[in-house]
LUMDRENNU-490152 format. One record per residue (C-alpha): residue in one letter; x, y, z. Coordinates in steps of 0.2 Angstrom, whole numbers, plus 2048, in hexadecimal, padded with zeros to 3 digits. Layout:
BEGIN
AXYZ;...
//
This chain:
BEGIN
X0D14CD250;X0C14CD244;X0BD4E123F;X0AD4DC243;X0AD4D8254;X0A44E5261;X0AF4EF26D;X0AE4E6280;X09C4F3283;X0994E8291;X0A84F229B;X0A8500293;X0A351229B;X09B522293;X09052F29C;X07D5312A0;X07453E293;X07B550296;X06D55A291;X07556C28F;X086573289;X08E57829A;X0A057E29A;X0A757D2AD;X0BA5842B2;X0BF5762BF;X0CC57B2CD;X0DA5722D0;X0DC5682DF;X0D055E2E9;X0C15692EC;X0BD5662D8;X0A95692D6;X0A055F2C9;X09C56B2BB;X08856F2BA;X07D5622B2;X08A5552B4;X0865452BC;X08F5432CD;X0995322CB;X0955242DA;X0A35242E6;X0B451D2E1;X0B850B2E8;X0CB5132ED;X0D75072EF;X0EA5082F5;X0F550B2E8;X1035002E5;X1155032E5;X11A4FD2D2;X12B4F62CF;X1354FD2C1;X1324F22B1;X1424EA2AE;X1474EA29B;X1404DE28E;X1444D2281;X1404DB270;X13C4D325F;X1444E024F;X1394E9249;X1354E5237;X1394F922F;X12A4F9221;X12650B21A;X11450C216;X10951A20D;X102526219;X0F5521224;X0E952D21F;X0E953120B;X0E854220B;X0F2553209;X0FA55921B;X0ED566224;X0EF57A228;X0FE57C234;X0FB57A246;X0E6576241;X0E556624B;X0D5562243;X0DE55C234;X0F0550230;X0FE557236;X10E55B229;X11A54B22C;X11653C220;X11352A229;X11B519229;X11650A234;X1224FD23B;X11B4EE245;X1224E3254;X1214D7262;X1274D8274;X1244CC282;X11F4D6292;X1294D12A0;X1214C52B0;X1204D72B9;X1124DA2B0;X1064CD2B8;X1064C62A7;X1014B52A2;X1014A9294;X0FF4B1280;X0FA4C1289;X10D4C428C;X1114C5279;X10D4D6274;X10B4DC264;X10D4ED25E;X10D4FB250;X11450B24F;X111518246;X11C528243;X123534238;X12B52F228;X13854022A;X13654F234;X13556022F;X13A572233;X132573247;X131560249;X13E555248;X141544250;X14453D25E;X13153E25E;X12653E26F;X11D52F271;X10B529275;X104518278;X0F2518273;X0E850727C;X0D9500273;X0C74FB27D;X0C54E9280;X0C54DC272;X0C74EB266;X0D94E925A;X0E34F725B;X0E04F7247;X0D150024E;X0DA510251;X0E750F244;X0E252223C;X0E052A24B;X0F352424F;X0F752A23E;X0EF53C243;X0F853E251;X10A53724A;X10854223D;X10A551247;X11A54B24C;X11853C258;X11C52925A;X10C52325D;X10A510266;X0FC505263;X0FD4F126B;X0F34E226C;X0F64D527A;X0F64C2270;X0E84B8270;X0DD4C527D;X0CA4C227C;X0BC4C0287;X0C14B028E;X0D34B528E;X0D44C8294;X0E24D029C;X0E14D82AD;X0E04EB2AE;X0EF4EC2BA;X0FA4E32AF;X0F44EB29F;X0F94FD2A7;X10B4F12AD;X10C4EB29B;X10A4FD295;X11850229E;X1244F5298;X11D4FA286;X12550928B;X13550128E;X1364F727D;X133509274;X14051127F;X14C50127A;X14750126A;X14C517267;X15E51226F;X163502264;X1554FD25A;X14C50224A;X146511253;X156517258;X157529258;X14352C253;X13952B263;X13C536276;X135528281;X137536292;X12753F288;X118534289;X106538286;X0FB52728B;X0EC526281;X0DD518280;X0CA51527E;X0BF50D288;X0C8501292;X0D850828A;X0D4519292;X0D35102A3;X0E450829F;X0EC51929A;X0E551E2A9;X0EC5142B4;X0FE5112AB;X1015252AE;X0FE5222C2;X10D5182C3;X11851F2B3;X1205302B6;X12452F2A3;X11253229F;X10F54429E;X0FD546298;X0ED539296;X0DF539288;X0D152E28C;X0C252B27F;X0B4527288;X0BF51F297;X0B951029F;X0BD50E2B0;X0B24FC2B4;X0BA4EB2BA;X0B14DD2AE;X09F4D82B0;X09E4CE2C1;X0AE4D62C8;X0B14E32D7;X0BD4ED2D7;X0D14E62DD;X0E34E62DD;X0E04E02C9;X0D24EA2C5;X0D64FA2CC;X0CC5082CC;X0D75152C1;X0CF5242C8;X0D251E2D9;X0E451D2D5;X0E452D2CD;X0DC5362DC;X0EA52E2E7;X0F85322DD;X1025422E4;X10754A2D2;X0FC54F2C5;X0F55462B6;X0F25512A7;X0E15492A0;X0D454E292;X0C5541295;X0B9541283;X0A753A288;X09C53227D;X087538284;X080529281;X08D51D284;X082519297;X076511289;X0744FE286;X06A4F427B;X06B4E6287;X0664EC298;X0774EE29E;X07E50229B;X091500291;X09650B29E;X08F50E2AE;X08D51E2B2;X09951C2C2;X0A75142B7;X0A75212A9;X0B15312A3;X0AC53C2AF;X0B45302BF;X0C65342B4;X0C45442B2;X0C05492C6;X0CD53D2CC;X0DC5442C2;X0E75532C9;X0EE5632BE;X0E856A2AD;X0DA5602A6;X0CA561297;X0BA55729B;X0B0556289;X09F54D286;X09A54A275;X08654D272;X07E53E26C;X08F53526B;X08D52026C;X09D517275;X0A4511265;X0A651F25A;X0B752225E;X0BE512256;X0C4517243;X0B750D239;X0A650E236;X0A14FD235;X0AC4F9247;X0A150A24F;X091501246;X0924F024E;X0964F9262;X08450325E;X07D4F025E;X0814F126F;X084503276;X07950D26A;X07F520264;X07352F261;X07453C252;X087540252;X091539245;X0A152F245;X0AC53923D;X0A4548246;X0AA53F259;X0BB53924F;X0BF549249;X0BE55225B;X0C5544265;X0D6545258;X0D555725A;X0D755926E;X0E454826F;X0F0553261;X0ED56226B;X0EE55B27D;X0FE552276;X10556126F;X10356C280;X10855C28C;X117556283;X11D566279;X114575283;X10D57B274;X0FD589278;X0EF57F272;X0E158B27A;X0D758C26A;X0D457926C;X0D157627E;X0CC586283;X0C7593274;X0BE594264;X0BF58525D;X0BA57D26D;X0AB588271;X0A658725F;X0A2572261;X09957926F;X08E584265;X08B57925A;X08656C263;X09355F260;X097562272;X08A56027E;X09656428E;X0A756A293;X0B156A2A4;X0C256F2A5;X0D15742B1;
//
């Protein structure tokens, strides 16, 4: 896809203004009260969840094993400071896979292609197999989009998934229920790939973080209700909306329905962008009762709710010029991109690290450096469990 084109703002979900930095302790379990301030989310549209059936293995094409410079040309950060690289040095590897008529799948939209980053060696602490996460890019943006936030977080010692489905577009978009199937079967591929393909012996597919923005967030969402192997979610600015004209169904769940229905818990941090309720157009990018907040009170167990002040639905993607054409359509305020890209990569190596290696990452989801972005405005809001 053209680096240019804006992200899918028409389905894409962010909060309403949050005025003052709040910092609410959220109980577990289902009396959860919405933190001060917050705006309360329209009632969920709940629909049954579906039994799933197991994603039967599927046909891989070699991956092509190219070693590339690292994804971000600088020096390895502080040890254990998550606002910076990690200590491994990167390569990329690229593929294709065909998702499997399981998936709901239909036409180009079952060719999947995908790139990997990970560690080019280990060191002392981290060695390979590495854990894995699949990060899901919003609607009609390339997965290219987030290629150095994958870089981030593979080089603290992950394999790090990005996809794009073949040929998607507006006219040509994939369900959402089958984009959380196809997730799974991605899964599958890596898992196949680490026993007897050019990953073998590099990536733990049992240890799964699922990440995503906008649309992706909704599908990392979802993919985690019905994958055991998931053990932790990062949505930046989820967006939990079927397409413009649609109601909520079987293929267009609602995640945070399925969430609230799901008997075990989804470990979740949910980053929100304050003025990503805005439109240039008359229609809001994400409607208030489709945006972060729905995620973040539907999901069970540990979780971190973070609104970024002033914060515009596309500032998460890598680029400025990407970020610059979404503010044609869902405007930002006065916070910077690489102010909103610095703390989103900070809480998904820090939620990825406690989730998948039960590291104590207090300092970042509970302590200083998280009440600092607080007093200094970066963060206009804060929930957590």
């Amino acid at each position: 896809m053209r680096r240019h084109v804006a992200l899918p703002l028409l389905l894409l979900a962010c909060s309403q203004t949050v005025s003052t930095a709040v910092t609410t302790d959220v109980p577990r379990g289902d009396d959860r009260p919405v933190a001060q301030d917050a705006a309360t989310p329209a009632p969920d549209v709940v629909t049954a969840a579906q039994d799933v059936a197991p994603v039967e293995d599927v046909p891989t094409t070699p991956l092509e094993d190219v070693p590339v410079a690292p994804v971000e040309d600088v020096p390895p950060g502080a040890p254990g400071d998550y606002t910076g690289n990690g200590p491994l040095p990167l390569r990329t590897v690229q593929g294709m896979f065909t998702a499997p008529p399981s998936t709901g799948c239909r036409g180009t939209l079952c060719n999947v292609v995908v790139s990997v980053t990970l560690p080019a060696r280990g060191t002392e602490g981290r060695m390979a197999p590495w854990p894995l996460a699949v990060f899901s890019s919003g609607f009609s943006t390339p997965s290219s989009a987030y290629a150095v936030t994958a870089g981030r977080l593979a080089s603290w010692g992950y394999v790090v998934v990005r996809y794009d489905l073949q040929g998607e577009s507006f006219l040509n978009a994939s369900t959402h229920a089958s984009l959380a199937a196809t997730h799974g079967a991605l899964i599958d591929w890596v898992r196949l790939q680490g026993e007897s393909g050019m990953l073998r012996g590099e990536v733990d597919a049992s240890r799964v973080l699922a990440a995503g923005h906008s649309r992706g967030g909704k599908v990392a969402a979802l993919a985690a209700t019905q994958d055991a192997r998931i053990l932790g979610v990062v949505g930046l600015d989820p967006v939990d909306a079927p397409p413009p004209l649609q109601m909520p169904s079987n293929d267009y769940p609602l995640a945070s329905a399925r969430l609230r229905a799901l008997d075990r818990e989804v470990p979740m941090v949910v980053l929100g962008a304050e003025f990503g309720g805005r439109s240039s157009f008359g229609m809001p990018c994400a409607p208030t009762q489709y945006n972060y907040v729905t995620f973040f009170d539907g999901a069970r167990g540990p979780g971190l709710e973070v609104v970024l002040r002033e914060a515009g639905h596309g500032q998460f993607v890598d680029d400025d010029r990407t970020a610059a054409a979404s503010a044609a359509l869902c405007p930002a305020g006065s916070a910077m991109n690489e102010t909103v890209r610095t703390v989103s990569r900070t809480l998904l190596v820090a939620w990825a690290e406690r989730t998948l290696r039960g590291a104590d990452v207090t300092r970042w989801v509970r302590g200083e450096w998280l009440q600092a972005r607080v007093a200094d405005r970066t963060i206009s809001s804060v929930r957590r469990r």
